[in-house]
PDB file of N, CA, C and O in Angstrom:
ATOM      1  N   UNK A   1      18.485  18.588 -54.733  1.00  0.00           N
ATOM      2  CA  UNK A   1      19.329  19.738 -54.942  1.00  0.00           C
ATOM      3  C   UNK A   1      18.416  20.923 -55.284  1.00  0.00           C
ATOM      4  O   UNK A   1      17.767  20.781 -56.321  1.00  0.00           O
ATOM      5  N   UNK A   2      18.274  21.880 -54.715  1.00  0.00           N
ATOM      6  CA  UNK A   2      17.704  23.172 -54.718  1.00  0.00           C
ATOM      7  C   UNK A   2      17.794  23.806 -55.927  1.00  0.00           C
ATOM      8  O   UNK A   2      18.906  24.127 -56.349  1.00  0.00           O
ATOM      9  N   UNK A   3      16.776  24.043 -56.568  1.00  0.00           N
ATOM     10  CA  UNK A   3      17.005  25.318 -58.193  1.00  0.00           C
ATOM     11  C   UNK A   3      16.910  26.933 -57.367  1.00  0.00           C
ATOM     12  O   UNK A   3      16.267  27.323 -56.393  1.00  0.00           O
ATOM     13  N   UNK A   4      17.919  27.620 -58.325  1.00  0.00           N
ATOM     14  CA  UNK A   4      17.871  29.156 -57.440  1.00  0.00           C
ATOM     15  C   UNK A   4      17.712  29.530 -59.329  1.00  0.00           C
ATOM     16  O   UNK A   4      17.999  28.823 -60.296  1.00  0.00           O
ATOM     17  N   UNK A   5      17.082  31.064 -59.243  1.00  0.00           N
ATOM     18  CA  UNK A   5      16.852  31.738 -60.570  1.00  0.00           C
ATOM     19  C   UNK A   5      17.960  32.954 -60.021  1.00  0.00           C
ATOM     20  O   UNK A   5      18.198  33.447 -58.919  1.00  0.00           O
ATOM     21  N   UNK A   6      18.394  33.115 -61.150  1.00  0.00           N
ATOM     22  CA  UNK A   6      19.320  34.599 -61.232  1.00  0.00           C
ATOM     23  C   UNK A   6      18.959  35.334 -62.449  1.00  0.00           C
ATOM     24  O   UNK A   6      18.533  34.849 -63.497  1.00  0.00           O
ATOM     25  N   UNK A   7      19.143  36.337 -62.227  1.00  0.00           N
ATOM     26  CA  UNK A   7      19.156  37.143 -63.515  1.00  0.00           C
ATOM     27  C   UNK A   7      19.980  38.074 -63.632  1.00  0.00           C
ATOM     28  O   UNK A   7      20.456  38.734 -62.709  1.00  0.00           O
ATOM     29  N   UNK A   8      20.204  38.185 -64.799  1.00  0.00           N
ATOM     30  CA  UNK A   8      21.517  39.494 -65.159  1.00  0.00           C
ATOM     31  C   UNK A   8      21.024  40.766 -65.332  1.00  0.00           C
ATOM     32  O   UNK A   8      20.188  41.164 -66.143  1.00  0.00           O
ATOM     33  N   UNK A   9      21.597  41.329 -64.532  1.00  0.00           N
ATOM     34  CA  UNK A   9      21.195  42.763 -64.093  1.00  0.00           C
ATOM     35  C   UNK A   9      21.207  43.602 -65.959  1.00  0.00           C
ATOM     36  O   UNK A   9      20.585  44.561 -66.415  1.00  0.00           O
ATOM     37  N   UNK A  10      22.026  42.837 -66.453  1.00  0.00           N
ATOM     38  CA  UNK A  10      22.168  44.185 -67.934  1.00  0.00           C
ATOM     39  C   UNK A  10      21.431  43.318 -68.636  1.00  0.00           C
ATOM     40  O   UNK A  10      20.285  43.767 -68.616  1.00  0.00           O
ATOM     41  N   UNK A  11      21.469  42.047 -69.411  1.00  0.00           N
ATOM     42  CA  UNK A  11      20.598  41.455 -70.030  1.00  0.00           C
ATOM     43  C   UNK A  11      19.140  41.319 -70.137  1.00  0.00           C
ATOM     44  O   UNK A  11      18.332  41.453 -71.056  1.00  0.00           O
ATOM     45  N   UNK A  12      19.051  40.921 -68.543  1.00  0.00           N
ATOM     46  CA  UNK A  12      17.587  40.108 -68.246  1.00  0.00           C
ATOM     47  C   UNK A  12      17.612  38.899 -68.413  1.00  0.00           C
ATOM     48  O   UNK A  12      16.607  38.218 -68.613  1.00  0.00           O
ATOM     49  N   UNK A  13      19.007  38.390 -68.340  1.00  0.00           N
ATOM     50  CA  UNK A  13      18.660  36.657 -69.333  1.00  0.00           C
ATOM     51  C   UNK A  13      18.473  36.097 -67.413  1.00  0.00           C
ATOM     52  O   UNK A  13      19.022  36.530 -66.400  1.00  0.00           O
ATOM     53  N   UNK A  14      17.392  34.924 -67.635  1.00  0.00           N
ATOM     54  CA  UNK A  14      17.229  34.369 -66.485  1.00  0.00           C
ATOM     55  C   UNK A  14      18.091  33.075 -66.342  1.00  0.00           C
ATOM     56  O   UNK A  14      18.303  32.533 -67.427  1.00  0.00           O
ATOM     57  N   UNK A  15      18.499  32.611 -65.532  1.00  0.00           N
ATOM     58  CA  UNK A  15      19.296  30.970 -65.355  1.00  0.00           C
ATOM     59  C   UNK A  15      18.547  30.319 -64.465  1.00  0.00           C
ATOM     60  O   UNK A  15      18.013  30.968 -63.566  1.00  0.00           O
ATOM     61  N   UNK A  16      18.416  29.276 -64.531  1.00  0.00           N
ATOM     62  CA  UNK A  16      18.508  28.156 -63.377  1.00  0.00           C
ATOM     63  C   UNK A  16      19.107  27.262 -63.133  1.00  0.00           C
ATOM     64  O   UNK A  16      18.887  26.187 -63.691  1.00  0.00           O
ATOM     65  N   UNK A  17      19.993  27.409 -62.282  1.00  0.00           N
ATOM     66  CA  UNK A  17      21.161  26.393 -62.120  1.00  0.00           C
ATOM     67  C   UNK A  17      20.885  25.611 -60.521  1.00  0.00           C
ATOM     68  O   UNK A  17      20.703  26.061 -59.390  1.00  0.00           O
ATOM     69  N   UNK A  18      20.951  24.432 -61.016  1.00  0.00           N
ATOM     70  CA  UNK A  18      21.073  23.330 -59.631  1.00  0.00           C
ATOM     71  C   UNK A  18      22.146  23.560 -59.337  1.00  0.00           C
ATOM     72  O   UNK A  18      23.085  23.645 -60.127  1.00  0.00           O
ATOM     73  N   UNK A  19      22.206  23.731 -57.884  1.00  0.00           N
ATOM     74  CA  UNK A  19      23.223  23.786 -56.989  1.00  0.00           C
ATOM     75  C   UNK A  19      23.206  23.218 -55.429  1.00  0.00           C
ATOM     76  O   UNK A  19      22.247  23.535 -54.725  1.00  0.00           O
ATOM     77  N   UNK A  20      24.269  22.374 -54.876  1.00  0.00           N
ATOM     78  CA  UNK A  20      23.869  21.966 -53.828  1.00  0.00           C
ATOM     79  C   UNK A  20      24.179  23.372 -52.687  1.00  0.00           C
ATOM     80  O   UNK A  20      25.012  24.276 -52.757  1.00  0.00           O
ATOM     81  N   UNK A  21      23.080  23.061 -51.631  1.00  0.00           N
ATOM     82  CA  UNK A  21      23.041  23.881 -50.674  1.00  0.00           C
ATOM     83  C   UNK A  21      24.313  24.070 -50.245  1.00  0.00           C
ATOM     84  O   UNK A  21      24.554  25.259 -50.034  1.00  0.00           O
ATOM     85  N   UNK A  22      25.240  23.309 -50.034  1.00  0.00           N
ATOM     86  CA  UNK A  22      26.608  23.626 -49.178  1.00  0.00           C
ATOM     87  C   UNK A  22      27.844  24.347 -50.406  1.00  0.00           C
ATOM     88  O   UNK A  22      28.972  24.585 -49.974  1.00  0.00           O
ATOM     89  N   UNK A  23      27.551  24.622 -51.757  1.00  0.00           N
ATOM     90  CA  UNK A  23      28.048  25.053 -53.076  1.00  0.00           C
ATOM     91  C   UNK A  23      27.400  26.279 -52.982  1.00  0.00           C
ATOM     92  O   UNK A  23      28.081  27.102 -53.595  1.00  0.00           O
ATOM     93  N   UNK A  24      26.493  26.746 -52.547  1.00  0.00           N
ATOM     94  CA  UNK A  24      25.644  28.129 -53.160  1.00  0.00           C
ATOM     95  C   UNK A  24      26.543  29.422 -53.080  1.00  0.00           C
ATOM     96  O   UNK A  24      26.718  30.155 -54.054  1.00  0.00           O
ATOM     97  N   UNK A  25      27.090  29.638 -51.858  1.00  0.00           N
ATOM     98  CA  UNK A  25      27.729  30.876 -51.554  1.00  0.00           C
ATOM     99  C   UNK A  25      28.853  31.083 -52.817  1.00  0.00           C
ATOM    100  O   UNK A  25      28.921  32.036 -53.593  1.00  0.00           O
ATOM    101  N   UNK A  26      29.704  29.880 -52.761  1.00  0.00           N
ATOM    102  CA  UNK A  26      30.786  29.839 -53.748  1.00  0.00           C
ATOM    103  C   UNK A  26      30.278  30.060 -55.642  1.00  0.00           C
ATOM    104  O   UNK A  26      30.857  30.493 -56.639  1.00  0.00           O
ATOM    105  N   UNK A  27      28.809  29.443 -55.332  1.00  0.00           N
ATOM    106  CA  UNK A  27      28.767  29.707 -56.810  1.00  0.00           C
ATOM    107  C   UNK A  27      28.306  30.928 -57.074  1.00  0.00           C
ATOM    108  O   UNK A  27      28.698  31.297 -58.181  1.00  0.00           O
ATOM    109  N   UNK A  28      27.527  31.846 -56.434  1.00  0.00           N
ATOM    110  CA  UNK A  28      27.332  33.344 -56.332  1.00  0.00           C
ATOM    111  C   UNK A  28      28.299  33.731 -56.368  1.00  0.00           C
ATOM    112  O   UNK A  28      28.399  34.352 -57.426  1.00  0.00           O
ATOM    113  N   UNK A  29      29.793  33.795 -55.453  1.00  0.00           N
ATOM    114  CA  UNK A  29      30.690  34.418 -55.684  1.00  0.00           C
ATOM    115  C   UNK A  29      31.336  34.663 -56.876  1.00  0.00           C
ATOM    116  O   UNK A  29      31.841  35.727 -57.234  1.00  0.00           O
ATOM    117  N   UNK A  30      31.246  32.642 -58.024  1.00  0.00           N
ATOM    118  CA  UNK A  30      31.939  32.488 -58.950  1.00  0.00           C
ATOM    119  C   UNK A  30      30.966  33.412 -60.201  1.00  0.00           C
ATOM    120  O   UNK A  30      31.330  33.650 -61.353  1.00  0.00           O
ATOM    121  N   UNK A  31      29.472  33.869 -59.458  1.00  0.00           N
ATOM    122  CA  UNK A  31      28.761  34.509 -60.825  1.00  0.00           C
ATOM    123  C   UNK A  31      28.716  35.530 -61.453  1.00  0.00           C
ATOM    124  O   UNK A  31      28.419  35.698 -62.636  1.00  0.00           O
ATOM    125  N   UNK A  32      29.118  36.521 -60.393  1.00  0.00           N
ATOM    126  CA  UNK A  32      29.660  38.161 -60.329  1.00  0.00           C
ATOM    127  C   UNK A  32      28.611  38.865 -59.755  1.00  0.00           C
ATOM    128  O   UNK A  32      27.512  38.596 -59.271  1.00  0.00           O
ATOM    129  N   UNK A  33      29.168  39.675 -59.923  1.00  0.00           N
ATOM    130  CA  UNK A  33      27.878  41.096 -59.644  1.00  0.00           C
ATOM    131  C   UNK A  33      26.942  41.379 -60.563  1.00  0.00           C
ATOM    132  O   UNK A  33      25.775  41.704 -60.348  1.00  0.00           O
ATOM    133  N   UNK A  34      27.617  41.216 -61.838  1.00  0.00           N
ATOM    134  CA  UNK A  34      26.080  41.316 -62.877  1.00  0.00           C
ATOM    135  C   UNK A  34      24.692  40.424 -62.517  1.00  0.00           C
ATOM    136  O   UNK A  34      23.592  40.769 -62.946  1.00  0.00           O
ATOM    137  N   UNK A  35      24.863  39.395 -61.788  1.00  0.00           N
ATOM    138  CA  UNK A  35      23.897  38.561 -61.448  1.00  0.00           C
ATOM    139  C   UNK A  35      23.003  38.740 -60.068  1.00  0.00           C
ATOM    140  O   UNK A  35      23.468  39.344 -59.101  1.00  0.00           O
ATOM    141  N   UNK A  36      21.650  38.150 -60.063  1.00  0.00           N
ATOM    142  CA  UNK A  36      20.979  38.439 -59.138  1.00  0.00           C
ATOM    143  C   UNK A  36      20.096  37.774 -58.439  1.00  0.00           C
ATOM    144  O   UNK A  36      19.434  37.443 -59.422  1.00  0.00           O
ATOM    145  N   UNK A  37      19.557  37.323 -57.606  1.00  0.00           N
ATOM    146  CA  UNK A  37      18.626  36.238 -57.334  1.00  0.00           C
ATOM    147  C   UNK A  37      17.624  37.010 -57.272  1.00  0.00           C
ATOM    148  O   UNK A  37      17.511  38.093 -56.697  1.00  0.00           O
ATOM    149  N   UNK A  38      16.526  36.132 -58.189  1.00  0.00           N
ATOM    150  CA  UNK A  38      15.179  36.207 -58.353  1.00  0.00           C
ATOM    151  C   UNK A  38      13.953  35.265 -57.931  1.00  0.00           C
ATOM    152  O   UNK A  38      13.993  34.081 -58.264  1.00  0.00           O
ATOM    153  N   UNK A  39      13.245  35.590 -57.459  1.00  0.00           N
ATOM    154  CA  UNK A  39      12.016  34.561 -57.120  1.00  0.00           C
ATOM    155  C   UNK A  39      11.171  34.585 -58.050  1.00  0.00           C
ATOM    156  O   UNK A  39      10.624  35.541 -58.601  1.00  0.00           O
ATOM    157  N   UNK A  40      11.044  33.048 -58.272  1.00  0.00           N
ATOM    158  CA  UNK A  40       9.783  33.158 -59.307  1.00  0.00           C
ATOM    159  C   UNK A  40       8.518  32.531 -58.429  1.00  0.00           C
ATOM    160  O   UNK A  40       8.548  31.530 -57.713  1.00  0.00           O
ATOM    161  N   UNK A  41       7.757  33.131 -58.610  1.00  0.00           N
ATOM    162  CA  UNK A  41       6.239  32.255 -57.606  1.00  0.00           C
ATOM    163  C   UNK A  41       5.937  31.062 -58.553  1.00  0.00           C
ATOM    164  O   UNK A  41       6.232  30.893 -59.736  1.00  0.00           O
ATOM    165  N   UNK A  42       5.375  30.419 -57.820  1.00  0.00           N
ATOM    166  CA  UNK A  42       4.928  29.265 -58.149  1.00  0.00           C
ATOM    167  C   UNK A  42       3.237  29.098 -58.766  1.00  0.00           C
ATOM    168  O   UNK A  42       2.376  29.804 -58.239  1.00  0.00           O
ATOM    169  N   UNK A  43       2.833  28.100 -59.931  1.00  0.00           N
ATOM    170  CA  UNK A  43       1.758  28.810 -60.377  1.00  0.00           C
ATOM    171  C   UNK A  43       0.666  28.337 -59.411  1.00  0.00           C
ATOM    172  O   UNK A  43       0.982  27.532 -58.535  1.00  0.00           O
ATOM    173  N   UNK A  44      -0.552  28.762 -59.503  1.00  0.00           N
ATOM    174  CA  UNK A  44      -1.986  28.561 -58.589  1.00  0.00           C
ATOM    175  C   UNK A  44      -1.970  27.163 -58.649  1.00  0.00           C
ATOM    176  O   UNK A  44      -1.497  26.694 -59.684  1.00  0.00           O
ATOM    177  N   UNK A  45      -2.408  26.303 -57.713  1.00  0.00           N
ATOM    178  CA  UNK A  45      -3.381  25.126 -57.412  1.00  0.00           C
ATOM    179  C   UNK A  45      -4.802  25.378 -57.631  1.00  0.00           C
ATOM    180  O   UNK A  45      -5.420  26.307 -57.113  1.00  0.00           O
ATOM    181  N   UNK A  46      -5.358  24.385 -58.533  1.00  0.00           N
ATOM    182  CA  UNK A  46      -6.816  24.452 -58.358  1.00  0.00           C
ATOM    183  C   UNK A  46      -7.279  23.742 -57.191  1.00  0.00           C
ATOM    184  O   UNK A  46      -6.656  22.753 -56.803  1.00  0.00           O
ATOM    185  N   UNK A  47      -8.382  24.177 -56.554  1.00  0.00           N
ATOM    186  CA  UNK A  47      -9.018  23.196 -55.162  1.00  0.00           C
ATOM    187  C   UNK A  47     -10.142  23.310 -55.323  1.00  0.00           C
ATOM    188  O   UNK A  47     -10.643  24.142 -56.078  1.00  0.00           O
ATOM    189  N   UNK A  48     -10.767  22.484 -54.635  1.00  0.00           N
ATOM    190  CA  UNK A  48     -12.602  22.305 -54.464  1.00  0.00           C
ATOM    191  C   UNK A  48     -12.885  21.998 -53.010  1.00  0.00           C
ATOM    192  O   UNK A  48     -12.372  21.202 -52.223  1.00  0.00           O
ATOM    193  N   UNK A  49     -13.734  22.764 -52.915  1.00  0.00           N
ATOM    194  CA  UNK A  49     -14.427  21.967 -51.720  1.00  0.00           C
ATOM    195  C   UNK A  49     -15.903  21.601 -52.115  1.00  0.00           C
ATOM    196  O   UNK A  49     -16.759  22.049 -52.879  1.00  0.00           O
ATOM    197  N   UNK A  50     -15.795  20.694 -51.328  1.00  0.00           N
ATOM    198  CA  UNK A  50     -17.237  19.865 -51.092  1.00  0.00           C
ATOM    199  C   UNK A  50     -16.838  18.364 -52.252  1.00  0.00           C
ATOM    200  O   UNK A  50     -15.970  18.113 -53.088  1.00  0.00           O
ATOM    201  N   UNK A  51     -17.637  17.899 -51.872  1.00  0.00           N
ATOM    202  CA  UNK A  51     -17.890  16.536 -53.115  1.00  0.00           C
ATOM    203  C   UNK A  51     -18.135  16.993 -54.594  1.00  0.00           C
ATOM    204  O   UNK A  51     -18.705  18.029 -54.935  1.00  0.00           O
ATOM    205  N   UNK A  52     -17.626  16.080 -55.366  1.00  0.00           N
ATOM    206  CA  UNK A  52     -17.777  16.046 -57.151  1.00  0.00           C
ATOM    207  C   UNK A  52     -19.326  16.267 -57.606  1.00  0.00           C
ATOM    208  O   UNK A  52     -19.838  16.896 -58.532  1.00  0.00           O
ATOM    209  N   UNK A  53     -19.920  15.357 -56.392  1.00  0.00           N
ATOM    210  CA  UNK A  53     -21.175  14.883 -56.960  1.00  0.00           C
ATOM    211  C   UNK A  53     -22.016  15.442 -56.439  1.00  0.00           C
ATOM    212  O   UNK A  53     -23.192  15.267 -56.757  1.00  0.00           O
ATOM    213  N   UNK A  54     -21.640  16.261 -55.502  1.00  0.00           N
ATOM    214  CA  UNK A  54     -22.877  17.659 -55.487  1.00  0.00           C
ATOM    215  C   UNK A  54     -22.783  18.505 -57.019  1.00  0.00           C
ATOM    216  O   UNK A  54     -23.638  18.918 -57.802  1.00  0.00           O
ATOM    217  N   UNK A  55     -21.519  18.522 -56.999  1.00  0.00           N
ATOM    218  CA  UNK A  55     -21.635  19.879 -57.966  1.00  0.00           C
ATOM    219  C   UNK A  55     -21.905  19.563 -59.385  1.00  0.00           C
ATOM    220  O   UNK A  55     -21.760  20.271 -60.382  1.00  0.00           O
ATOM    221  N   UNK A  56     -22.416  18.100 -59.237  1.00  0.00           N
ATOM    222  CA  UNK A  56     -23.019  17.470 -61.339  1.00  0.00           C
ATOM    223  C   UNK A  56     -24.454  17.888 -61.419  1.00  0.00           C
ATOM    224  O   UNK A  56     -25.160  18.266 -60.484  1.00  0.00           O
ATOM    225  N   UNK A  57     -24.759  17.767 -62.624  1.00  0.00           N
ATOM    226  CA  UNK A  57     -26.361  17.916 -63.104  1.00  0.00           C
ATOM    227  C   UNK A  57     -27.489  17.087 -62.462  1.00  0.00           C
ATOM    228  O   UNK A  57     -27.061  16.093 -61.875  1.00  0.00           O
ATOM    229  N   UNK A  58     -28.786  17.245 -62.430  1.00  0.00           N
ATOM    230  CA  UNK A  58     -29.465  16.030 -62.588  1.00  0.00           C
ATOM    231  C   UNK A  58     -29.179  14.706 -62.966  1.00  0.00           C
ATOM    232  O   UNK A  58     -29.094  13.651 -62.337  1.00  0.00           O
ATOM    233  N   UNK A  59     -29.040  15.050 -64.266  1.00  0.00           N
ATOM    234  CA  UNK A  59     -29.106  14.466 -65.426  1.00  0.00           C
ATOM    235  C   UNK A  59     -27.861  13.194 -65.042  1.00  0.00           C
ATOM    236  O   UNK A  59     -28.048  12.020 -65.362  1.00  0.00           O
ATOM    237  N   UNK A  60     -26.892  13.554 -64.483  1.00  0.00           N
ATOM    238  CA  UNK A  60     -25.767  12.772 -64.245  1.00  0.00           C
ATOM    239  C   UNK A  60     -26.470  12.106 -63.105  1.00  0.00           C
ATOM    240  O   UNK A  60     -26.913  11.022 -63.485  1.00  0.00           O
ATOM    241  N   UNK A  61     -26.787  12.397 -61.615  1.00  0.00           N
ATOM    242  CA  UNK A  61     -27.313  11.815 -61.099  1.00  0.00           C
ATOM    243  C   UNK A  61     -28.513  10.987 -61.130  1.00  0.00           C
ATOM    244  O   UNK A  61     -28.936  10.418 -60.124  1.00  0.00           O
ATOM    245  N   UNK A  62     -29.015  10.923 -62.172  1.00  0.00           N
ATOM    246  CA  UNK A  62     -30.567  10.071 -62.289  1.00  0.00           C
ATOM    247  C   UNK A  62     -29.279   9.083 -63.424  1.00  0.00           C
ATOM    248  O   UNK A  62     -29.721   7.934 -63.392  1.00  0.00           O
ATOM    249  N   UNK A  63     -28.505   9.081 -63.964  1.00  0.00           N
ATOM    250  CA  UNK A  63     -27.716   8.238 -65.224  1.00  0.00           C
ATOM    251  C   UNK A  63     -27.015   7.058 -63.205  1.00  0.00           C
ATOM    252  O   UNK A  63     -27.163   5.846 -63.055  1.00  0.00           O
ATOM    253  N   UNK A  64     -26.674   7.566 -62.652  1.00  0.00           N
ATOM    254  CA  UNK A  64     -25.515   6.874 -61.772  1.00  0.00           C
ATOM    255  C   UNK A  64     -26.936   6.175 -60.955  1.00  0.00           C
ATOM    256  O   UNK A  64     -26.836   4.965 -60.749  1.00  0.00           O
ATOM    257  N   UNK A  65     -28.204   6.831 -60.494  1.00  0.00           N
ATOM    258  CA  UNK A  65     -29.401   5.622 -59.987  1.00  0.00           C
ATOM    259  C   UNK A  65     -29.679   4.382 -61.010  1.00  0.00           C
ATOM    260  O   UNK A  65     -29.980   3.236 -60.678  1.00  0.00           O
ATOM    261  N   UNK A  66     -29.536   4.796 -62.102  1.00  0.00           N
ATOM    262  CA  UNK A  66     -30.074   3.805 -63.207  1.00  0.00           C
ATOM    263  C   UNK A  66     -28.858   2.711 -63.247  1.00  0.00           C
ATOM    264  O   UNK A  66     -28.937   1.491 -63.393  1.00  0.00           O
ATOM    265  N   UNK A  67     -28.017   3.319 -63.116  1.00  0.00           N
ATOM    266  CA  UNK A  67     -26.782   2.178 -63.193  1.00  0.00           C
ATOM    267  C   UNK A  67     -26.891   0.947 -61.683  1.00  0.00           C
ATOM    268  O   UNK A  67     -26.740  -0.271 -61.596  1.00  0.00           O
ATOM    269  N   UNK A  68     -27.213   1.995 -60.719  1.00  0.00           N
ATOM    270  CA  UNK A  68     -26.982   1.463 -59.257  1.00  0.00           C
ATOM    271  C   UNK A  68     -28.059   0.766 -59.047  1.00  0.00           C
ATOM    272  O   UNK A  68     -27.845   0.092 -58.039  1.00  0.00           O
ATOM    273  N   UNK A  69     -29.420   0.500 -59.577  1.00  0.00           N
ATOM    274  CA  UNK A  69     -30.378   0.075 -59.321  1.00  0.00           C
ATOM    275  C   UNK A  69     -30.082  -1.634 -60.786  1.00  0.00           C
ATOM    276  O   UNK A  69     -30.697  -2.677 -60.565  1.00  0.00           O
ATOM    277  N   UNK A  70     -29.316  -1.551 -61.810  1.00  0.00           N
ATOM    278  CA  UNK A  70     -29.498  -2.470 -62.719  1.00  0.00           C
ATOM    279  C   UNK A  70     -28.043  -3.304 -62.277  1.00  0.00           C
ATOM    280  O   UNK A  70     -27.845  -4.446 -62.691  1.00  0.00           O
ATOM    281  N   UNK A  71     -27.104  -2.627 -61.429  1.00  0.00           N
ATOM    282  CA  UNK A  71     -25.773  -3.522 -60.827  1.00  0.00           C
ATOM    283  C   UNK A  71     -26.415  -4.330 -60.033  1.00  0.00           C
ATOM    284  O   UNK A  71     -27.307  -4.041 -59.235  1.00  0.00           O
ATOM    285  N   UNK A  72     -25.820  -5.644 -60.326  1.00  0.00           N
ATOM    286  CA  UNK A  72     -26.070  -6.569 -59.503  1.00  0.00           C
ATOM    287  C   UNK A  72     -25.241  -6.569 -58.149  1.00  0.00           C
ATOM    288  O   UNK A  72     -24.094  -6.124 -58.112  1.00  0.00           O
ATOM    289  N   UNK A  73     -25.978  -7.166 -56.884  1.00  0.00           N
ATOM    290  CA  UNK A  73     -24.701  -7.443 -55.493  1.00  0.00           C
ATOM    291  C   UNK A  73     -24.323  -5.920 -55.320  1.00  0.00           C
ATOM    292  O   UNK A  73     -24.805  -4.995 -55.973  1.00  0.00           O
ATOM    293  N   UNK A  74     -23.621  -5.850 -54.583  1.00  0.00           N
ATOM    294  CA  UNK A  74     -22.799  -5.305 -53.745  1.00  0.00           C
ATOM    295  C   UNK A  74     -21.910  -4.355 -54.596  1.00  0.00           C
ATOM    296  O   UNK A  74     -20.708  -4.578 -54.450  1.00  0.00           O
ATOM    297  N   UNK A  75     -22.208  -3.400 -55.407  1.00  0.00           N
ATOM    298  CA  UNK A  75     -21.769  -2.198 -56.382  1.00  0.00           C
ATOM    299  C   UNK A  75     -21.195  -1.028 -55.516  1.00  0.00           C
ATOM    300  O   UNK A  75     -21.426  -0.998 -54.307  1.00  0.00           O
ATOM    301  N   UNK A  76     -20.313   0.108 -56.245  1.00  0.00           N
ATOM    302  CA  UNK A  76     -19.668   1.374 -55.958  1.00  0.00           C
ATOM    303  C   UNK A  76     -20.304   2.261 -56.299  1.00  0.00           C
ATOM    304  O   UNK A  76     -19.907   3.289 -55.750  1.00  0.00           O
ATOM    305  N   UNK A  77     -20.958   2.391 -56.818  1.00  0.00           N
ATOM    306  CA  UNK A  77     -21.824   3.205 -57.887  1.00  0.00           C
ATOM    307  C   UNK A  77     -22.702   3.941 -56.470  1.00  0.00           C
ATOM    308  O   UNK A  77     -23.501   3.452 -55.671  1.00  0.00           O
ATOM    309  N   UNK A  78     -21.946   5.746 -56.661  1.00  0.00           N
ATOM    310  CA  UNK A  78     -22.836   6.525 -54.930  1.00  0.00           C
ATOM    311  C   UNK A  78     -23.158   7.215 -55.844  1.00  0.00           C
ATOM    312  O   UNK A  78     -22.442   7.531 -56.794  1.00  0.00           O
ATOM    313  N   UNK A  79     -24.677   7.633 -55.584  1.00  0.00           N
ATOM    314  CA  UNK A  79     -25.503   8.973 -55.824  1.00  0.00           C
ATOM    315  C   UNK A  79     -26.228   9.388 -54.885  1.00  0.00           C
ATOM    316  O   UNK A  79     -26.886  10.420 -55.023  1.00  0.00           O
TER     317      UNK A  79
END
């Protein structure tokens, strides 16, 4: 079910009311004119590119050889 934001034109008070898509028109009608649809954006995504393990220290990478060289068999351990 779709969230829509309204706001009241004299207040400012914001709502969010679930409403099903085939209800929307009727419930705008039932909200008045004081009311208004508002968009709220949505907040940022963080992203990365490239691999984790480019972007660590030395220091981390010489810690993940030491591990990968003392695992016995057939280990996960990438540097």
């Amino acid at each position: 079910m779709p969230m829509y934001h309204f706001k009241n034109k004299t207040t400012e008070e914001i709502i969010e009311p679930f409403v099903p898509s085939s209800e929307y028109d009727e419930f705008v009608k039932e909200l008045g004119d004081d009311w208004e649809r508002v968009w709220i954006s949505a907040p940022s995504l963080v992203s990365q590119q490239g691999s984790t393990l480019s972007k660590t220290s030395d220091g981390w990478k010489e810690v993940l050889k030491r591990i990968n060289k003392s695992a016995p068999g057939n280990n996960t351990v990438n540097n």
